[in-house]
C-alpha positions as CSV (number, residue, x, y, z in Angstrom):
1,X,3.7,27.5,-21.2
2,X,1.8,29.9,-19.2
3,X,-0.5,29.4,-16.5
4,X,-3.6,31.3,-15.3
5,X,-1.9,32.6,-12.8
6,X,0.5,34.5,-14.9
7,X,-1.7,35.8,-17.5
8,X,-5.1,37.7,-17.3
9,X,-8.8,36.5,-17.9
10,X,-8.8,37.9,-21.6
11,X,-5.9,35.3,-21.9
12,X,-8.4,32.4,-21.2
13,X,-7.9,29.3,-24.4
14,X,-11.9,30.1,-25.7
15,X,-11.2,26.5,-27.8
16,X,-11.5,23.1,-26.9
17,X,-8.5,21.9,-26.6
18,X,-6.9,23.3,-23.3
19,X,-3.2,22.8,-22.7
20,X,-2.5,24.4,-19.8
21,X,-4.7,25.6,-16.9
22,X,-5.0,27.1,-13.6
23,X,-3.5,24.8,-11.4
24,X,-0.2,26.2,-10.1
25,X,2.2,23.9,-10.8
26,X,5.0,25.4,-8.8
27,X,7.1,22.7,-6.5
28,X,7.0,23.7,-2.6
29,X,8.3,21.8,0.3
30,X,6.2,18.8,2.2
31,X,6.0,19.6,5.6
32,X,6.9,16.4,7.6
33,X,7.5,18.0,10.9
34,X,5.9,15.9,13.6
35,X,2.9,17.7,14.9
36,X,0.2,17.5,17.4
37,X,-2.6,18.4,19.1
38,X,-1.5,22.5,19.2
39,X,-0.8,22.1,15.7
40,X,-4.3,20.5,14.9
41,X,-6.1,23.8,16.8
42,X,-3.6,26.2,15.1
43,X,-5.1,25.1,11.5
44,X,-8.6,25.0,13.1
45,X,-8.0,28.8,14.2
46,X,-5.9,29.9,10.8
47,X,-9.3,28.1,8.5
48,X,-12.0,29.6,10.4
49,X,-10.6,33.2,9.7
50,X,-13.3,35.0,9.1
51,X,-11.8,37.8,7.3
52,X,-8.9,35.7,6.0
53,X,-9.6,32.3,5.9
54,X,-6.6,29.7,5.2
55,X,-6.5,26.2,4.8
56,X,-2.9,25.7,4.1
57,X,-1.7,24.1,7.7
58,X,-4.8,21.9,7.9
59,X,-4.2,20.3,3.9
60,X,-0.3,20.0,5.7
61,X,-2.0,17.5,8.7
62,X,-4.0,16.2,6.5
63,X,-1.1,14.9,4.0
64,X,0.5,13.7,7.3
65,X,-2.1,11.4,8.8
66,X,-2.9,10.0,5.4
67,X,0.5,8.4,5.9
68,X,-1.2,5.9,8.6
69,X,-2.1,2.3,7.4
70,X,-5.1,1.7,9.0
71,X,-6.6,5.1,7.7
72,X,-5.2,4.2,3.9
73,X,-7.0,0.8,3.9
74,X,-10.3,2.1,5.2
75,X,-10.5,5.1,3.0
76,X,-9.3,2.7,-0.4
77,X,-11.8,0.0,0.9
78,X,-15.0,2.8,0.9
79,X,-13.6,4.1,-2.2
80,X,-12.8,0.9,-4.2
81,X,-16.2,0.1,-3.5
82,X,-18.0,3.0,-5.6
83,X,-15.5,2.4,-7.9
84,X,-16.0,-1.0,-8.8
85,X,-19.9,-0.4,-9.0
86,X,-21.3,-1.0,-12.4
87,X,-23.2,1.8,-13.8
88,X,-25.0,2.8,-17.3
89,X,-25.3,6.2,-18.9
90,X,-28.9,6.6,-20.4
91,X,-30.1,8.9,-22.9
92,X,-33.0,11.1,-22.5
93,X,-35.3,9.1,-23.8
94,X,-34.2,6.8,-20.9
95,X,-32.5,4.0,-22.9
96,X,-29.0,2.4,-22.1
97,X,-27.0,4.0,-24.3
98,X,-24.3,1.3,-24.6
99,X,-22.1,2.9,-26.7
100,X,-21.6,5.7,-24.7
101,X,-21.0,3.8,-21.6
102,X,-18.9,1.0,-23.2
103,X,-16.3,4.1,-24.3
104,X,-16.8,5.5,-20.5
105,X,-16.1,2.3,-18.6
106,X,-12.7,2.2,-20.7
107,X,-11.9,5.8,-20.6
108,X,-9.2,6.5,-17.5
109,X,-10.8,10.1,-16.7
110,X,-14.3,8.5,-15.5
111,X,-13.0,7.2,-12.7
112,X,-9.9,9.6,-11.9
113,X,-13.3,12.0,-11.2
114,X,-15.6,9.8,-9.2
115,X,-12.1,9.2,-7.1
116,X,-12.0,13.1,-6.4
117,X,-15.7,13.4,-6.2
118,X,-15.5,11.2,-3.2
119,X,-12.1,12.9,-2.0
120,X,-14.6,15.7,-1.6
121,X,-16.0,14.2,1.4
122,X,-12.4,12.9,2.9
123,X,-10.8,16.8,2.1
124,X,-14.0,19.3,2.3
125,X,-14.5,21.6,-1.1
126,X,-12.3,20.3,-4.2
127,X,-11.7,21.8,-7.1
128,X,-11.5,20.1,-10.0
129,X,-9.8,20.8,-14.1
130,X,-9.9,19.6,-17.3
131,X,-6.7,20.2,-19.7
132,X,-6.2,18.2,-22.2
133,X,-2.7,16.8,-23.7
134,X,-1.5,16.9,-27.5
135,X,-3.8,14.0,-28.3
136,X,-6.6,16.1,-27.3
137,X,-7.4,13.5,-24.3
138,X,-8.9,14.7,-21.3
139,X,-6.7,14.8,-18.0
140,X,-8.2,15.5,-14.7
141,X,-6.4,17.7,-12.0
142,X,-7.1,18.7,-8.2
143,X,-6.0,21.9,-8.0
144,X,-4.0,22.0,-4.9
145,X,-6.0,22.6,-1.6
146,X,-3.3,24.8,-0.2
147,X,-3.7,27.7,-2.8
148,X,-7.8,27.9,-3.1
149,X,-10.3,29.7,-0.5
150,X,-13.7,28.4,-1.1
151,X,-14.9,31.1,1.1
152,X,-14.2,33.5,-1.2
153,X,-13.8,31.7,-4.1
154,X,-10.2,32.7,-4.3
155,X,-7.1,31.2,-6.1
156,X,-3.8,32.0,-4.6
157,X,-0.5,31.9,-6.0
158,X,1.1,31.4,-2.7
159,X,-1.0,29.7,0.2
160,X,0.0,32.8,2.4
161,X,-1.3,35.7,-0.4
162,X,-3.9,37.8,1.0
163,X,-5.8,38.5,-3.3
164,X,-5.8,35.7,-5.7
165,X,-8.2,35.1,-9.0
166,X,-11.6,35.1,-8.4
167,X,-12.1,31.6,-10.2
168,X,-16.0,31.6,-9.9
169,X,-16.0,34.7,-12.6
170,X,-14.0,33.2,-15.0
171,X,-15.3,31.4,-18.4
172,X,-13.8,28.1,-17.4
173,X,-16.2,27.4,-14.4
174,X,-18.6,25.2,-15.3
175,X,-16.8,23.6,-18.1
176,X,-13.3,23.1,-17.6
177,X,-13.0,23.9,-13.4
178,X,-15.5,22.4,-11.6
179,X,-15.4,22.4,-7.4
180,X,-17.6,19.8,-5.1
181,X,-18.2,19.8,-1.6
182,X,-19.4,22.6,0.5
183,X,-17.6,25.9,1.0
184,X,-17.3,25.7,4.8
185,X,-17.0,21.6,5.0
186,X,-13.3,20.7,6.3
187,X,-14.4,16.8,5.8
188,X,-13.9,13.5,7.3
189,X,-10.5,13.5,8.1
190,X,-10.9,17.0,10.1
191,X,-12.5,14.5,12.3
192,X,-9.7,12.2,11.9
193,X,-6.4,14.2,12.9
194,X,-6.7,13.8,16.7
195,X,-6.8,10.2,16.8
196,X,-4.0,9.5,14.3
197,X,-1.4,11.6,16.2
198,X,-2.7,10.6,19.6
199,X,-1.9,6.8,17.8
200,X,1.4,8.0,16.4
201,X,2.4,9.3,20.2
202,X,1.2,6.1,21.5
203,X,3.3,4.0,19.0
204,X,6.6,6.1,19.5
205,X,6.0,5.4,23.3
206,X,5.6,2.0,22.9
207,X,8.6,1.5,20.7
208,X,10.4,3.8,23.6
209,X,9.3,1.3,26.1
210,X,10.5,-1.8,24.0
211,X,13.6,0.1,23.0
212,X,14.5,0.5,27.1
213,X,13.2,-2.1,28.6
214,X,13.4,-4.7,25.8
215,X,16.5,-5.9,27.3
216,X,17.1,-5.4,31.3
217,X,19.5,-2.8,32.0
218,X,23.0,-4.1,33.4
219,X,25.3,-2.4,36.0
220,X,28.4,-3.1,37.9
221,X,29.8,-2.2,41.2
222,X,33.3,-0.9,40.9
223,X,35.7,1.7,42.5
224,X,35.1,4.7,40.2
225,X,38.2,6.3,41.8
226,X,40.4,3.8,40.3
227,X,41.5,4.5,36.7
228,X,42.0,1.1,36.1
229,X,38.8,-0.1,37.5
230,X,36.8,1.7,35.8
231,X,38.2,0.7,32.2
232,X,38.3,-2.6,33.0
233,X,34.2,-2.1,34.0
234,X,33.5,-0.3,31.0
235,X,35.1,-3.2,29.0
236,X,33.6,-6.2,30.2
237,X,30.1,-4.5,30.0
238,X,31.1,-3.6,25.9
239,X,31.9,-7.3,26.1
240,X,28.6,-8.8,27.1
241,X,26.8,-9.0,23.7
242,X,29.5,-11.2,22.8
243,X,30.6,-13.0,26.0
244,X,28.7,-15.2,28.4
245,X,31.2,-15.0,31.4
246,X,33.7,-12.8,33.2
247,X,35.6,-12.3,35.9
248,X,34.9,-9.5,39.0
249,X,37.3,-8.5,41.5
250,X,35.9,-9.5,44.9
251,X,35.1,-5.6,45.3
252,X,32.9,-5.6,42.3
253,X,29.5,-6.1,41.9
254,X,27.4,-7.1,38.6
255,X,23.8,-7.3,38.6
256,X,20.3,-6.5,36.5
257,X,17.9,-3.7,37.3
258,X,14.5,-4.2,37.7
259,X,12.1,-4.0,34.6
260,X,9.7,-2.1,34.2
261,X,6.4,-3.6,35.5
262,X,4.1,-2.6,32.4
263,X,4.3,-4.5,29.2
264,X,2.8,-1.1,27.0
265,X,-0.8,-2.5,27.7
266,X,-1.7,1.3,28.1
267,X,-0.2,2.7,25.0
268,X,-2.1,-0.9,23.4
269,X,-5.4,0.6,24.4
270,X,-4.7,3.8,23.2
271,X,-4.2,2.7,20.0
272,X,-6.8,-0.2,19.4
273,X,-9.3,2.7,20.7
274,X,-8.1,5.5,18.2
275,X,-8.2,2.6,15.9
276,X,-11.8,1.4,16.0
277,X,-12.5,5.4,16.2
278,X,-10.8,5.6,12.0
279,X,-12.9,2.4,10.8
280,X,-16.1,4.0,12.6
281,X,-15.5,7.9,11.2
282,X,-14.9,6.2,7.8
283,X,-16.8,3.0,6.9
284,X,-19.2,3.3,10.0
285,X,-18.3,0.2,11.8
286,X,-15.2,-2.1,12.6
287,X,-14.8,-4.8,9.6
288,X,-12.7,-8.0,10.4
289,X,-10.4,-6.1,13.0
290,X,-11.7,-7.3,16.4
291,X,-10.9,-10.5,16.0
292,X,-10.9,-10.9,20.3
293,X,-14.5,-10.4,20.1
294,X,-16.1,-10.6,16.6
295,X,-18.1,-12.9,15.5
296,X,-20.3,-13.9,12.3
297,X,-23.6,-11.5,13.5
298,X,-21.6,-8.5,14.4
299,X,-19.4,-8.5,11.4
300,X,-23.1,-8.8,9.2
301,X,-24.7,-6.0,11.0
302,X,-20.8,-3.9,10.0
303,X,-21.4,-4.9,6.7
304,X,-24.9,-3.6,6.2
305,X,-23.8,-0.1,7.7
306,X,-20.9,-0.1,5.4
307,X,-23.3,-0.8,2.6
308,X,-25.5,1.9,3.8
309,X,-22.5,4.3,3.4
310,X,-21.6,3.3,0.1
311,X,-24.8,3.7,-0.9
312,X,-24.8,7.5,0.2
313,X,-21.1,7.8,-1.8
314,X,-22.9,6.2,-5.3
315,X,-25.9,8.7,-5.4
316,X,-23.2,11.7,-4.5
317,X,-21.5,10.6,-7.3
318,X,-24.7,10.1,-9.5
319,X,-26.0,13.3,-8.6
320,X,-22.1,15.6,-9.1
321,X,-22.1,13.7,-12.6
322,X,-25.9,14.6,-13.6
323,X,-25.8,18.1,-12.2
324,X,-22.1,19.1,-13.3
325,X,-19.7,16.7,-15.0
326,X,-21.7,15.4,-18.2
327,X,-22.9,19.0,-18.5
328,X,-19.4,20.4,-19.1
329,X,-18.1,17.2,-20.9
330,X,-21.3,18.1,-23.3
331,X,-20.2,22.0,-23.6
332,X,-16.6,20.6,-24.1
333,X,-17.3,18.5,-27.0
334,X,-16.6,15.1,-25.6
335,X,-19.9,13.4,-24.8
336,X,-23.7,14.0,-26.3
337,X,-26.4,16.3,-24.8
338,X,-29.0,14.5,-22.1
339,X,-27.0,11.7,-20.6
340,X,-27.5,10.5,-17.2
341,X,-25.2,8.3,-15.0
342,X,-26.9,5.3,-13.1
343,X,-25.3,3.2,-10.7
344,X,-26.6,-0.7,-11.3
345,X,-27.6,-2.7,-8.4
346,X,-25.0,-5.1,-7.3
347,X,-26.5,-8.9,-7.5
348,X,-25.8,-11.5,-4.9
349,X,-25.0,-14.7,-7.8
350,X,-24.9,-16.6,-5.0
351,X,-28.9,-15.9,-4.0
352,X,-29.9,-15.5,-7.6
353,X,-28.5,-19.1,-8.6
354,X,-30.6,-20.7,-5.7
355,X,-34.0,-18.8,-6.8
356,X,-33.2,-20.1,-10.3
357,X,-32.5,-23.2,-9.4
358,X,-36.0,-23.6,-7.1
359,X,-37.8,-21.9,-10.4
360,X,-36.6,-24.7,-12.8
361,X,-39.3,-27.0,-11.3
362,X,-42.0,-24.8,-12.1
363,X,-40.8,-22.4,-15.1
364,X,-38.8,-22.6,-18.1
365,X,-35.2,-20.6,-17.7
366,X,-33.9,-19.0,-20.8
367,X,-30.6,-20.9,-21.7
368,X,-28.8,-17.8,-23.0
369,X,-29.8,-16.1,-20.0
370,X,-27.8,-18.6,-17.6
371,X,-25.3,-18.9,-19.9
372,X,-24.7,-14.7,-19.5
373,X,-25.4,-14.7,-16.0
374,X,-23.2,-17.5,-14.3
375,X,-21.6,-18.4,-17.3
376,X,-22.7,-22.0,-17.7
377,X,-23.2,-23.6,-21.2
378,X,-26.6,-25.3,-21.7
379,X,-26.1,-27.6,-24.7
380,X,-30.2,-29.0,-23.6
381,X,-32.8,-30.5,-20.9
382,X,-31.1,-33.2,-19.0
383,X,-34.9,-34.3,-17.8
384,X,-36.5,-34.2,-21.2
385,X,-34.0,-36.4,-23.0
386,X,-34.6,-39.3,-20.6
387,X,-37.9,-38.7,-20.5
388,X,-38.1,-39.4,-24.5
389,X,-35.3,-42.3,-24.1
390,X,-38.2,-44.2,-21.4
391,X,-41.1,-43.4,-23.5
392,X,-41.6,-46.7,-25.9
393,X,-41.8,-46.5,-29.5
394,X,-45.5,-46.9,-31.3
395,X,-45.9,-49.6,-34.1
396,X,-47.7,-48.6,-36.5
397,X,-49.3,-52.1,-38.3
398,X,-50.7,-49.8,-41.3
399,X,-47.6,-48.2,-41.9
């Protein structure tokens, strides 16, 4: 099969159904060098070309600090979080179309999109494609950071190629390529590099430390001029994992150095403080780490920043799938003209069980509405049916 970039724009698929695309699927070599601060600016330097702007070495450090724990959980705990929001898709006319939405929540595309719609903030400008496979199913692709110049609106078919396909003038954009972010954003984790490789130094030193001065280094006393000596030294300290006791001539001396007088509280601080820095650059506060100093009111006031945050990722995500993704899914063929996305509101059960509870005394609660809501069965009115089991029977003498 071809790709686009191996065949011309007259070569474009005009139908539907759209094997292949312009991703260029050609295998290249993950650069796992370790790199640093130098490294960091050279990228900076290399994508802020004006004339030829390249984003190749920064999408390398990118890949490499996305390799840190910390930085995975906090990005999969903002993300996770859009991503288990319920939503609706409404019709023009402003009904729930639950058809439509029933077949979106269950479809695997929907929410391989809103994953790179919000990988659009972590990366800078992504550009998405739609191909489809032999069952004429959709399949969503990020074509590869390395080969694209937003700038210029430029796909390469080598990251170091100075022309490339001018992807903004071909038939496909709009429908079956579609790119988020901002031309000239480098996103969060821009922000992010210098404190995970001024961590990753700080751990290697650490484990350096431990490595040395884990164990107190051992030395002996001997006559270095004496063949003999000096092999029986070397022997008796290859012996010491294994034996507790030896014997020294009265010329030899065995003893420990000194350790060293820090514990790696330095390289400790170094890290707890590019720590905190990731949870702040990515959910805005520090959730359930500091557990030296955290306490019930400052993990509250983190949440309601994190919320604020996720807030701002669900109407990004509504607004990239009103402007541009059910648009081409409608020129495509696979959803209906008009539809627009809708995040729902999250509900607190918890607060919404206590106001029903207090509005029982006053109101009548439909039974089929608890029963959907918290998922109790009401089989009838506990207070009603003792009230008509206390209430005495009337004789009637003329019946």
């Amino acid at each position: 099969m071809k790709h686009l970039l191996d065949i011309s724009l007259r070569d474009f698929l005009p139908s539907k159904k759209r094997p292949t695309g312009i991703n260029p699927k050609r295998l290249q070599a993950v650069n796992r060098s370790q790199q640093d601060i130098e490294d960091w600016r050279k990228a900076l330097r290399l994508a802020d070309s004006i004339s030829l702007p390249r984003r190749y070495k920064l999408i390398d450090l990118y890949e490499n600090i996305s390799l840190d724990a910390l930085l995975t959980s906090q990005i999969e705990l903002r993300t996770q979080k859009t991503l288990g929001c319920p939503f609706v898709l409404k019709n023009k006319n402003g009904e729930i179309n639950d058809e439509i939405t029933t077949l979106v929540k269950n479809s695997q595309w929907f929410y391989e999109v809103t994953r790179r719609i919000l990988e659009s903030n972590l990366y800078g400008h992504t550009l998405l494609e739609f191909t489809t496979d032999k069952a004429s199913d959709l399949i969503v692709t990020t074509i590869n950071r390395k080969h694209v110049v937003p700038e210029k609106g430029l796909l390469l078919k080598n990251p170091q190629d100075t022309k490339g396909i001018d992807y903004r003038a071909t038939r496909e954009y709009g429908t079956w390529v579609l790119e988020f972010g901002e031309n000239d954003n480098y996103g969060i984790l821009n922000k992010a590099v210098p404190h995970v490789l001024f961590k990753k130094f700080a751990q290697s030193c650490w484990s350096e430390l431990c490595e040395i001065y884990g164990i107190p280094p051992r030395y002996v006393k001997t006559n270095t001029q004496d063949p003999t000596m000096l092999d029986r030294a070397e022997q008796m300290m290859r012996d010491m994992g294994s034996s507790a006791w030896f014997v020294i001539d009265e010329n030899e001396e065995f003893g420990f150095a000194n350790n060293a007088n820090t514990n790696g509280d330095v390289y400790a601080n170094l890290m707890s403080l590019c720590s905190n820095e990731l949870s702040l650059l990515i959910t805005g506060a520090v959730l359930g780490q500091d557990t030296k100093n955290g306490n019930r009111s400052k993990e509250q006031v983190s949440l309601g920043l994190f919320d604020s945050i996720v807030a701002s990722d669900k109407r990004f995500v509504e607004t990239s799938f009103n402007e541009q993704v059910l648009k081409a899914l409608y020129k495509i063929g696979l959803l209906p003209e008009g539809l627009l996305l809708e995040f729902q509101p999250e509900e607190d059960l918890e607060k919404l069980w206590k106001m029903t509870h207090q509005s029982l005394s006053h109101f009548e609660v439909d039974p089929e509405w608890v029963k959907n809501k918290f998922g109790i069965e009401i089989i009838g009115h506990k207070g009603k049916k003792k009230e008509q089991e206390k209430k005495p029977t009337q004789f009637n003498f003329f019946a």
